[in-house]
N, C-alpha and C positions, 0 to 999 in steps of 0.2 A: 349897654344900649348902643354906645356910637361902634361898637365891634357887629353888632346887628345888622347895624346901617350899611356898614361897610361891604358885610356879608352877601345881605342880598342885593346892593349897588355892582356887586361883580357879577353877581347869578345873572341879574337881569341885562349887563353889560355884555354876558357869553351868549345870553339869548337873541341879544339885535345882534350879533357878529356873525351868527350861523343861520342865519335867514338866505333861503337857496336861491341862486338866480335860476332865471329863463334858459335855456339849451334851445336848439332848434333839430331836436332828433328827428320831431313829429310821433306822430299815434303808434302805438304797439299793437299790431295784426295776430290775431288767432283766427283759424280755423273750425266750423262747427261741422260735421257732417251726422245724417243718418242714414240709415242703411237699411235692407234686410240680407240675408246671408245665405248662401248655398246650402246651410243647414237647413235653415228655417225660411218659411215665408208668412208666417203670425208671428215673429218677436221683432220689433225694431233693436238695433246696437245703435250706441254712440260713439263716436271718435271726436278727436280733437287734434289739433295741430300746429304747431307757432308759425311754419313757413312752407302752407299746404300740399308737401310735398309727404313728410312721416309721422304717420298718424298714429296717434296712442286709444288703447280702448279704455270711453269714460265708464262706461257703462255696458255688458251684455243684458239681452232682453229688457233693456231699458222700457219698453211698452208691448204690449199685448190687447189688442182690441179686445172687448165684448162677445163677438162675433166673428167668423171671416178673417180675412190675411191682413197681412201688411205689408203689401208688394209698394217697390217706388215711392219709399215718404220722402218729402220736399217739405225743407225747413224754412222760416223764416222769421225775424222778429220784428211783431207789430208794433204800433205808437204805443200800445199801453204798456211797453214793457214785459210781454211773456214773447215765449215762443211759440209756433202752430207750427205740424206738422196735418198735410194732406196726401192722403195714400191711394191704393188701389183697394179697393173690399174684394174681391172675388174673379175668379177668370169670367163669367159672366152677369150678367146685370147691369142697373143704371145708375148705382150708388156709389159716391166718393166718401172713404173716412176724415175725419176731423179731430185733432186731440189737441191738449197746449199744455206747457208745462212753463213754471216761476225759472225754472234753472235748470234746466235741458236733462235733467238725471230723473226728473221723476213725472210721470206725466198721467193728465185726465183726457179720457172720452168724454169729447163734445154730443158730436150727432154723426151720425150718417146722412147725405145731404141726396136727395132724389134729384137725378140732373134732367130725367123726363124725355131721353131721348130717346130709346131703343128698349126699352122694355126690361124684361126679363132674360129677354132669348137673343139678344145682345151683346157687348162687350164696352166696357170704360173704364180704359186704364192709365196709367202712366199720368197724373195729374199731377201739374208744375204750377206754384205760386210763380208770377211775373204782376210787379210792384212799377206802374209807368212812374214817367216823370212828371206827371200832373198828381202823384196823388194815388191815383186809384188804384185798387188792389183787386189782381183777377187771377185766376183758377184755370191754365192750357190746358187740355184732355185730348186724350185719345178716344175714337166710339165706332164700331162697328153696330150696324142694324143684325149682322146674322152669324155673332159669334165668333169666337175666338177666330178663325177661319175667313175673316169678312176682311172688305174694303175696310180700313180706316181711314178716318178725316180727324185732322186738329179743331176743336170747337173752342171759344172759351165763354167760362162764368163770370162777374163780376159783381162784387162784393155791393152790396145799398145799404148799410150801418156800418159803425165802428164796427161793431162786435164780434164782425165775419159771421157775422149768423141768416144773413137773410141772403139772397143770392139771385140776379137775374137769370129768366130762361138762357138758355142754349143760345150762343153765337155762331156759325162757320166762321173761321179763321179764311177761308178762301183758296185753301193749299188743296193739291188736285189729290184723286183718291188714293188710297196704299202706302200713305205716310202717318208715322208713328212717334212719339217720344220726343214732341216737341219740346225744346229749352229756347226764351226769350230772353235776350239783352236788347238796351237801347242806348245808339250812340248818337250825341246829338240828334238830330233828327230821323233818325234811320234806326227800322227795328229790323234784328238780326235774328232768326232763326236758323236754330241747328235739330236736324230733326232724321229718323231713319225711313230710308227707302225700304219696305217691305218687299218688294218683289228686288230688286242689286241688293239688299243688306249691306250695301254702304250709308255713311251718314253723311246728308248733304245740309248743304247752307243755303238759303232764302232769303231776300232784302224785302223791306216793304217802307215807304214813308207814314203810313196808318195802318193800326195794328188791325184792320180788317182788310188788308189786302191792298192793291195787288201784289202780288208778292213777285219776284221775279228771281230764278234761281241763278247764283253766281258759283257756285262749286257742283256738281255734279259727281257722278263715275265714283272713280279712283282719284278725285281733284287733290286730297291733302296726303296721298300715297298710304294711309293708313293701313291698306286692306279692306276685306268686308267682311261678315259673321260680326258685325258691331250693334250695340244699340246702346239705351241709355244717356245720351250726350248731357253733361253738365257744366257749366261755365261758372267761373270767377275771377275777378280783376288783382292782380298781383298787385304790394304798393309800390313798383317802378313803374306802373301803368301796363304790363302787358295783359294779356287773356292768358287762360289756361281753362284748359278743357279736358275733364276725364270722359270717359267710354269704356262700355264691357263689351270686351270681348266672347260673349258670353257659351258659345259653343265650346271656347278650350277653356273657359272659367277662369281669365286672364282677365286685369285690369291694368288700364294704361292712361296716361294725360299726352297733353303736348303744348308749346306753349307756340303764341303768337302775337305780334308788336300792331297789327292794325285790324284783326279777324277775317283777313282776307288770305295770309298764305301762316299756316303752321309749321311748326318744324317737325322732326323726327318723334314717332310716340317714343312712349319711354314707361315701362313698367314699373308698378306701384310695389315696391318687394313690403311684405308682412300685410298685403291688404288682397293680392291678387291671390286667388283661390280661395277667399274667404267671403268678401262683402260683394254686393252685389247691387246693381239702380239708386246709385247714392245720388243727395244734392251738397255742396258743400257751402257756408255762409260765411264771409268774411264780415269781421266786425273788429274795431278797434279802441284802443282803450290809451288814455291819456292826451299828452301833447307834446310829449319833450322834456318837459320841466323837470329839470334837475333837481334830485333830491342829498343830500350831502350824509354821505355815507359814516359809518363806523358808530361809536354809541352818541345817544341823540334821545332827547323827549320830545313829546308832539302835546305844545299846549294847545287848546283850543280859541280860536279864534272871538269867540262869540263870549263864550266862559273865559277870562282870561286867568283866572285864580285856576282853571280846573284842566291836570293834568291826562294823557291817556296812559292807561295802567291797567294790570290785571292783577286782579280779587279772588279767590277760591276758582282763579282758572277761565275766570269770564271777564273781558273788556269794559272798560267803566273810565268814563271821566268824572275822574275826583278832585278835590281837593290838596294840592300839594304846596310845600312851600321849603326853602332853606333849613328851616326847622321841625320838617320832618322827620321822622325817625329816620335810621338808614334802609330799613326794608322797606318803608315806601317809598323811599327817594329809587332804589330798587328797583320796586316792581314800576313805576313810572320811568326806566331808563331802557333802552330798547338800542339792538345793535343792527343797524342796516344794512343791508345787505345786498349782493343783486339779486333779482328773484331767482325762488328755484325753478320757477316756469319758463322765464323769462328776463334774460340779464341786461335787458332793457330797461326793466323792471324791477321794482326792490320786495323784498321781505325783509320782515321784522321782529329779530329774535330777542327772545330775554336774556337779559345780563346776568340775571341769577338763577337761570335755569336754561342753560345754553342749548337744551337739547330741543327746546319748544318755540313756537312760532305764533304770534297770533296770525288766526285764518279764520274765515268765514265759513256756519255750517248752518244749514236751515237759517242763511242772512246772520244769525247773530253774530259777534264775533267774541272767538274762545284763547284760550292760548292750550296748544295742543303739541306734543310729540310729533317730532317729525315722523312719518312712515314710511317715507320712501317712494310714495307710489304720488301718480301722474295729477291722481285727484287731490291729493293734499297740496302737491305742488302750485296747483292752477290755484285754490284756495287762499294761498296764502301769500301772493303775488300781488302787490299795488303797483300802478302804474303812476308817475306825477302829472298832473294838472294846473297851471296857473291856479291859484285858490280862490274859491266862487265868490269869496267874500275875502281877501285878500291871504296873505302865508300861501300854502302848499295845498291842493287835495290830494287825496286818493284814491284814484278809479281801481274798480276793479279787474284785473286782467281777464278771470275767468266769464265774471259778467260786466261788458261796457254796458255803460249805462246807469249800473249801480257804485257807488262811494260810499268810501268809510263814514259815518255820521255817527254822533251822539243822539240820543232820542230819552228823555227821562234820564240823562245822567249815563247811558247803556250802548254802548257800541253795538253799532250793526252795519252790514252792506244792505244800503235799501235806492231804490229806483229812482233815479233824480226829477225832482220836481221844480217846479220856476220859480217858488216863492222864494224871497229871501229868507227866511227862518231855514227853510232848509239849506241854502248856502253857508248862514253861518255854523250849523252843525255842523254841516263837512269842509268845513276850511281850518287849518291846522298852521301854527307857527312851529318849524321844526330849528329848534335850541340846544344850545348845549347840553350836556347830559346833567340829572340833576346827582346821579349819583357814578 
């Protein structure tokens, strides 16, 4: 009995010694883009990215509308936690597509949304999500009255429900006629438009203090030396703070970015090698995932915070907090002992492989969490990548790298990555004291 004491007076003594501190790395940055491709204009691809410069493919023909093309999809993630993606439907008409997906690989048709402006004999294309800084969430388009062949104007929609399902009439943006493929940022108080000249085929810049205008153009011509035969413009915020902006080149089926420290002068473009001659009117979404927090590598158990008797472990190959203790057997002390790693996505980031079967990882698959053979490939990696977080209810959490937003949590005793919520019950499922190993 006093050899017991003893026993698990040490176990619990290596558990408070390996409790991780705080780092100040900050968030780990991926990349989301989609695309459609010089092959196809009805398949969406996905890509992904850690430092949105080389991109891996998550997914080909990741989506296929009902109907019609899928020119120009524009990503973004809502409050409820999915993704939407809004497209182009067709070279003429007055309809923009709508799809959303849990985890950017698999995805549903919403609706086709009637924008009322031009008819049938028409055109409306190039539709861009722009997310203000009050909130509101609107829909940039392109619209010509008389067809692919017409004056275009920038108009936009904005969203009146959560749901993105219900939509106000048509806006003018206030931008003069023969521009196209508007993309909206907002700095401080100034929204920044990058959009193509139709008749130069260069892409110029616009300033405005209100997103209806006036708009005043600060780049012109040849102003960022790019060239012209461009369109497409896409922006995203680097985490040193600069801008980066791709554009297609679309006449030599060339894709290029270039970056910039205040959106007023860019540097030299720079070609996307394994993306150019392939994808085509991408948007790209940064998101990130953790905070820094150090997680203390090599082998290690993650008891639970909330359960404190109940270990994380896998069972016939599936994630579970159980019940563990000093006087378990040795294959459960085992399958409860897990070696950390930096991640395979991201070495910012950890994964976490089994001690008794070194060759497997638990990873996330339909949110559950499994323990799986490694594969080698882009999608396992991202999978099975945690990032550290201060613990929502104290210990460690673990965000997902592949999806921010979602963490490791027990749910009925069952590990999964699920969508974080405000309550506390869910902080304590996904808060984790990461201990010595138990076995």
């Amino acid at each position: 009995m006093i050899r017991a004491l003893l026993v698990t007076a040490a176990f619990l003594a290596g558990t408070a010694a390996a409790t991780p501190t705080a780092s100040a790395a900050g968030p780990v940055p991926h990349y989301l883009m989609t695309a459609f491709t010089n092959s196809s204009e009805s398949n969406m691809y996905v890509y992904d990215s850690p430092n949105a410069t080389t991109f891996t493919q998550v997914r080909a023909n990741a989506y296929t509308p009902p109907s019609g093309l899928i020119r120009d999809p524009s990503v973004i993630r809502h409050t409820d936690g999915y993704y939407y993606i809004v497209y182009t439907t067709n070279w003429t008409g007055d309809t923009i597509g709508f799809a959303r997906s849990a985890d950017y690989v698999n995805w549903t048709f919403l609706r086709n949304v009637r924008v009322g402006l031009n008819g049938t004999t028409g055109s409306t294309w190039a539709p861009e999500w722009f997310k203000d800084s009050d909130g509101s969430v609107h829909v940039v388009f392109s619209a010509s009255t008389t067809g692919t062949a017409g004056q275009f104007r920038p108009y936009r929609i904005t969203a009146t429900n959560a749901a993105l399902s219900a939509w106000t009439s048509p806006v003018a943006l206030g931008i003069p006629a023969n521009y196209i493929d508007s993309f909206l940022v907002k700095v401080g108080g100034t929204y920044h438009n990058f959009l193509k000249n139709e008749t130069t085929k260069y892409i110029e810049h616009a300033t405005a203090t209100s997103l209806n205008g006036p708009w005043t153009f600060v780049g012109t011509g040849n102003w960022a030396g790019w060239g012209s035969g461009l369109e497409g413009p896409a922006l995203v915020k680097l985490p040193d703070g600069r801008w980066r902006i791709y554009f297609d080149q679309y006449g030599q089926r060339r894709y290029f970015y270039a970056d910039s420290a205040n959106l007023t002068s860019f540097g030299a473009k720079t070609e996307m090698a394994g993306l150019s001659g392939t994808a085509r009117h991408f948007t790209v979404l940064r998101e990130d995932s953790g905070d820094g927090t150090a997680v203390p590598t090599g082998n290690r158990s993650l008891r639970s915070v909330n359960l404190p008797d109940r270990y994380v472990r896998h069972r016939d190959n599936l994630g579970h907090v159980d019940q563990v203790s000093p006087s378990s057997s040795l294959s459960v002390r085992q399958d409860a002992t897990f070696t950390v790693v930096a991640g395979l996505a991201n070495a910012s980031c950890y994964s976490l492989r089994s001690v008794n079967f070194p060759e497997r990882y638990l990873r996330h698959y339909d949110f559950r969490v499994r323990l799986d053979a490694n594969t080698g490939d882009a999608v396992f990696a991202r999978d099975a990548t945690f990032c550290g977080r201060a613990g929502l209810a104290g210990g460690t959490s673990f965000e997902s790298y592949s999806h921010p937003g979602r963490y490791l949590r027990h749910f009925g005793h069952e590990l999964r990555v699920d969508w974080r919520t405000s309550d506390s019950a869910f902080a304590g499922d996904a808060s984790f004291t990461v201990t010595a190993p138990l076995a």
